[in-house]
N, C-alpha and C positions, 0 to 999 in steps of 0.2 A: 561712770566710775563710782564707787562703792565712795561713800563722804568718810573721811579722817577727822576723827576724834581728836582734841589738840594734844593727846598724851601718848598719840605715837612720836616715836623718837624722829622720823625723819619727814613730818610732816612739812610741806614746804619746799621739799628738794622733788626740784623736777628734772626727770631723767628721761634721754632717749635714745632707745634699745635698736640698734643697727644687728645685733647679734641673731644668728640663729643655731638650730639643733640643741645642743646642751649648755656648754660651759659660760657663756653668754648669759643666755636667757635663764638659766640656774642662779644666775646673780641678780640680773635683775628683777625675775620672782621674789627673791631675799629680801631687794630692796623695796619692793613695792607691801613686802609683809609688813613690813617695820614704818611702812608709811609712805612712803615716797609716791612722788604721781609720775608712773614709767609707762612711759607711750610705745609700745611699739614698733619700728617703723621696717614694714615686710615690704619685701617685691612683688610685683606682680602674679610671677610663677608662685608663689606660699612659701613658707618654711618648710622643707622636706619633711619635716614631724609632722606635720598634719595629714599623714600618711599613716604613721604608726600607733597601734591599739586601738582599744575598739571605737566607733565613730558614734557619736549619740550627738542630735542636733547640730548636725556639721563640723564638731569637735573632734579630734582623735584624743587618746586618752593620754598619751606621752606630752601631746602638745598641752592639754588642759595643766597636766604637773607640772609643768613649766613655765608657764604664762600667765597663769590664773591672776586675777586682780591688774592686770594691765590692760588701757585701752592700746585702740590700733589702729595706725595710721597707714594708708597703703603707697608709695612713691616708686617710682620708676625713675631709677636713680639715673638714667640714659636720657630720659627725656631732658627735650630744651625745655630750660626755666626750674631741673628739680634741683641744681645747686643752689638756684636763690632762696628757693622754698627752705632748703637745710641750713643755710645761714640765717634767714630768717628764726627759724627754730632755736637755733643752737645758741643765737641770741637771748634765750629766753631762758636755754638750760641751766643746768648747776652740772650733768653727769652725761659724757654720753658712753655708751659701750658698743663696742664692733668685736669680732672675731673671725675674720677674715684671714685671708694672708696677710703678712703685709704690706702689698703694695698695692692693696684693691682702690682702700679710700683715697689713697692718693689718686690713681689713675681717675677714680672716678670723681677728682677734683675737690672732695670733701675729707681729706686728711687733714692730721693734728694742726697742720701749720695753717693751713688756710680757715680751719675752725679755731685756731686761737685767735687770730686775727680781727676775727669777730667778736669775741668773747675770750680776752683774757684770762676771764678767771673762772672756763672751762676745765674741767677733771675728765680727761678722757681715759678710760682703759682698755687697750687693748689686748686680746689672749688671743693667742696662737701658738702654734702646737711646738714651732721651734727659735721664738722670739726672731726681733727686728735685727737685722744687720749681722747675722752668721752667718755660717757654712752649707746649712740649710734653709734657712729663711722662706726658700721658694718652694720646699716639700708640703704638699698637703699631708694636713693629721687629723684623725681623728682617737679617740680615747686609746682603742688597740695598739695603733701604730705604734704609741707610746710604749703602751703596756711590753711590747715585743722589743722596744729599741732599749729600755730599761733594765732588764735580765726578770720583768714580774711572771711573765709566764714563763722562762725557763723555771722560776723557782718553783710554781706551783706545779710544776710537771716532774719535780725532783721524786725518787724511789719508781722511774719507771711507770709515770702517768704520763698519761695525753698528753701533748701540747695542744693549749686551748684558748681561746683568749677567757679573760676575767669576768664573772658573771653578774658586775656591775663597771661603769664606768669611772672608773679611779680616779683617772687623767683629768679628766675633762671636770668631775665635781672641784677637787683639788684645787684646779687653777681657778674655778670660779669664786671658791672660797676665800683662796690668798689673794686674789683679785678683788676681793671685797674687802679684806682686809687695807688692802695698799691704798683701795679708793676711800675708805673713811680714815682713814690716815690724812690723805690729800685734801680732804674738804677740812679735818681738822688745821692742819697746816695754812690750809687759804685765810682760816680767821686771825688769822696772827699775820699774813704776808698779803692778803688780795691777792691773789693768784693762785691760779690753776696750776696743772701741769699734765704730763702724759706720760701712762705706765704702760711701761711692756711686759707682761706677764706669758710666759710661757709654758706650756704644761710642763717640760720637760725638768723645767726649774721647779711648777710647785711639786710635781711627782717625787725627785730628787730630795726635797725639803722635809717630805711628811712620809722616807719610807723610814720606818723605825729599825727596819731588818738590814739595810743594807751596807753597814759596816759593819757587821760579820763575813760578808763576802769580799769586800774592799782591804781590811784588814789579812783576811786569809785565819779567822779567830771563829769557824764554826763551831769548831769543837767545844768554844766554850758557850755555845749557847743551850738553853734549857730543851728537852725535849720538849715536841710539839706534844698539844693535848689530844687525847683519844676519846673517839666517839665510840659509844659501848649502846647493845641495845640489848635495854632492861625489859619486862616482861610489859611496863605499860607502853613503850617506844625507847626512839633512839634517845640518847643525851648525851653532849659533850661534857668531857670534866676537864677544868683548868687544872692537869697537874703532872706533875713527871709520873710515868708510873709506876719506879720503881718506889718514890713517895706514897703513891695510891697502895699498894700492896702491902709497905707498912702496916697503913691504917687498916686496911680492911684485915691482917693478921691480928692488931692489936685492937679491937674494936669488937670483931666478928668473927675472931675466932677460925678466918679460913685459914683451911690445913695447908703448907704448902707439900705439894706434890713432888718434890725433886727427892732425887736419890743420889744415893753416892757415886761418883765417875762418871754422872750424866754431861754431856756436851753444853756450853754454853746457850747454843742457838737453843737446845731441846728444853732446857730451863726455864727458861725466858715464854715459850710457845707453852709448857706446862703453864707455867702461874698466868698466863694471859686464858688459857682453856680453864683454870680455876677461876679468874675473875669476870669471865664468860658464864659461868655458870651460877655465881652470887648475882650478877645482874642478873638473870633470868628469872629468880627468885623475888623481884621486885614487880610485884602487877598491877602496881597501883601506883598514881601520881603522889596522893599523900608518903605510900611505903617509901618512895624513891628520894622527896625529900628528905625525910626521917633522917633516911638513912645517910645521904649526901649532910645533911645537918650536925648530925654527929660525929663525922668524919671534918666538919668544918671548910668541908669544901666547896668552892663556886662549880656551878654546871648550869649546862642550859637544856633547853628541852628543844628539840633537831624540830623546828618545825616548819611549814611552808606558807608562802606566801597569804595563801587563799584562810589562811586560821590567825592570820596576824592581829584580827579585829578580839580573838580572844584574847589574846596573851595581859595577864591583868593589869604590867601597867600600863602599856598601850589605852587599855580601858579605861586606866583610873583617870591618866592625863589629858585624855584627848587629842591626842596624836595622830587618831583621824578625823577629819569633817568630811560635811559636806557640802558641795557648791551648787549651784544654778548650774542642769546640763542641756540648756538650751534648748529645752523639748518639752519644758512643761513638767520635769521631774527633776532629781539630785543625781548627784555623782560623787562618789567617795574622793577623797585626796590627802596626801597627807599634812598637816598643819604644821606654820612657822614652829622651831623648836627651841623660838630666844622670849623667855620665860622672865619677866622683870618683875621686880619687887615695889615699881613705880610708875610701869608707862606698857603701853598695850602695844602689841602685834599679834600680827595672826593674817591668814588668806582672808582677801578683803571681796570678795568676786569671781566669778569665772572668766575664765579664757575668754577671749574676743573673734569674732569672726575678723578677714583681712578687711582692713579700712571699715573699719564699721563707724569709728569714731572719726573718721575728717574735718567731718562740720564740728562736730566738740571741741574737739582740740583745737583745731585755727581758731575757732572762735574766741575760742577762752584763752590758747597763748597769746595767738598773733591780731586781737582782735577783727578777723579779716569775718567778711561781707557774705553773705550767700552768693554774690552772686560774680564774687571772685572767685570763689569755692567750687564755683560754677564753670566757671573758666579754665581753673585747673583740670577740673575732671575732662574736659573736652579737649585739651592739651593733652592726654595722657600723661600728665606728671602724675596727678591723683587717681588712682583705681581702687577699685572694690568688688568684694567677691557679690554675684550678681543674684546670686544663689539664694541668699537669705536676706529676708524683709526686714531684721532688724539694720542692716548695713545702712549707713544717710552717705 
């Protein structure tokens, strides 16, 4: 593990990451930017992410965004003796995180109850996709499920689009986020009470919490909402403008002078299609990035420039801030990622490391939480409680 400066904010909090895929391990990457020592702990089989994007040094590229800066411990949570092993740890925790169903930790004998038991003033969060003890509790989720049970993709498929799912995971970031919220909440809370507690965070609740659209449809009050913004493409590319367009049209009459095309007795729909083929054509007139601002500038309007992923390293303030780095890609080279984006006026974060192969850190970790022995470390691994990917040299 990458050594912490003593001016990250959560130096000292040690956490351990049961979570896998996204909303989990999205949190505890957070915490491990901001300081925290977040162990890992995979199964045998891997995190299904270490499947998805490109693989450099054993790593997949989903899994590296996710992970990065945590070691990793490998358990076999079946195995006899891996319950002792997780109390023994959990003993040592401040955090732990799962995202399971849930009734996995329980079955598998290492739920709330029996890890508080050990450790009172454990903070456990758990996310899952339709929280503890409803109507669904037993349905597997993933980010879509959500996205579909919500109305997000009927909305985006409103005027006669596709139904698609969402070309980012909403759900899943969401709850990772308010889950991180509710968990430094609870360590704030333990310093005044000593005591832990356990959160159930659902996507369904954080989705619900952070859509900002969806009492226009609850209410039945679309009508009063603004029209969405339109993406116009000007002669140097496309750009969105934040703005009603019958606002835009204003301006660009009183500013630029365009003519509007309409005639007397013309049909509503034909009006509308004229002055969009007129501000079709003042865009087209912009072939340049500078002309495009100019021009957006003096109209006082916000817009963005339509761009793709693979140009992202331009966009200048992407560049100014450093919003990307780069990490160790396990090969003797770097790998892009994108950096913590909690910016303090007194105290550091950022990506401390790259991603971990499974169990790479065993012997680190026991050693240093549980003071335990090589040659208990030993014993475990020949019990099958401990495993590691066999694959790579740097695994102990």
């Amino acid at each position: 593990m990458t050594d912490v400066a003593p001016n990250y904010p959560l130096q000292g909090i040690k956490v351990l990451d049961f979570s896998r895929v996204l909303a989990g391990p999205f949190a505890g990457r957070m915490l491990a930017d901001l300081g925290a020592d977040v162990v890992k702990v995979e199964p045998p089989d891997g995190d299904s992410t270490r499947l998805w994007g490109k693989v450099v040094g054993g790593i997949s590229g989903y899994f590296s965004l996710v992970n990065a800066g945590k070691r990793n411990i490998s358990i076999d949570l079946r195995a006899e003796g891996a319950r002792e092993l997780v109390f023994a740890l959990s003993r040592k925790a401040d955090v732990v995180l799962e995202n399971f169903r849930p009734d996995v930790m329980d079955r598998l004998g290492v739920g709330y109850e029996k890890l508080n038991a050990v450790n009172p003033k454990l903070v456990m969060l758990s996310i899952s996709g339709f929280g503890r003890n409803g109507p669904e509790s037993h349905r597997p989720a993933y980010a879509p499920i959500v996205h579909a049970e919500l109305g997000l993709i009927a909305r985006a498929a409103r005027g006669g689009k596709l139904k698609q799912d969402l070309p980012l995971s909403v759900a899943d970031t969401n709850a990772g986020l308010h889950g991180l919220v509710a968990l430094l909440s609870a360590l704030l809370m333990r310093e005044r009470t000593g005591r832990g507690q356990h959160i159930d965070m659902s996507m369904i609740d954080a989705t619900l919490a952070t859509d900002d659209q969806l009492h226009f449809e609850m209410e039945a009050s679309e009508a009063t909402r603004s029209l969405p913004p339109d993406i116009w493409e000007t002669g140097a590319g496309a750009i969105l403008v934040s703005a009603d367009f019958r606002y835009l049209w204003r301006l660009l009459t009183a500013e630029f002078d365009v003519a509007d095309p309409n005639q007397p007795g013309m049909e509503l729909d034909s009006k509308i299609a004229a002055r969009r083929a007129a501000v079709d054509a003042f865009m087209a007139t912009l072939t340049s990035w500078e002309a495009v601002e100019a021009a957006m500038a003096k109209m006082n309007l916000a817009w963005g420039r339509v761009r793709t992923g693979e140009t992202l390293w331009d966009q200048p303030t992407v560049a100014a801030r450093g919003s990307f780095t780069d990490i160790d890609d396990r090969a003797g080279g770097q790998r892009p990622i994108a950096q913590s984006p909690y910016r303090f006026s007194d105290a550091t974060s950022g990506v401390r490391g790259p991603a971990p192969h499974r169990g790479e850190h065993n012997v680190e970790v026991l050693e240093e939480w549980l003071g335990a022995s090589r040659e208990e470390i030993v014993r475990l691994l020949a019990a099958g409680v401990l495993t590691r990917d066999e694959t790579h040299p740097q695994t102990s």
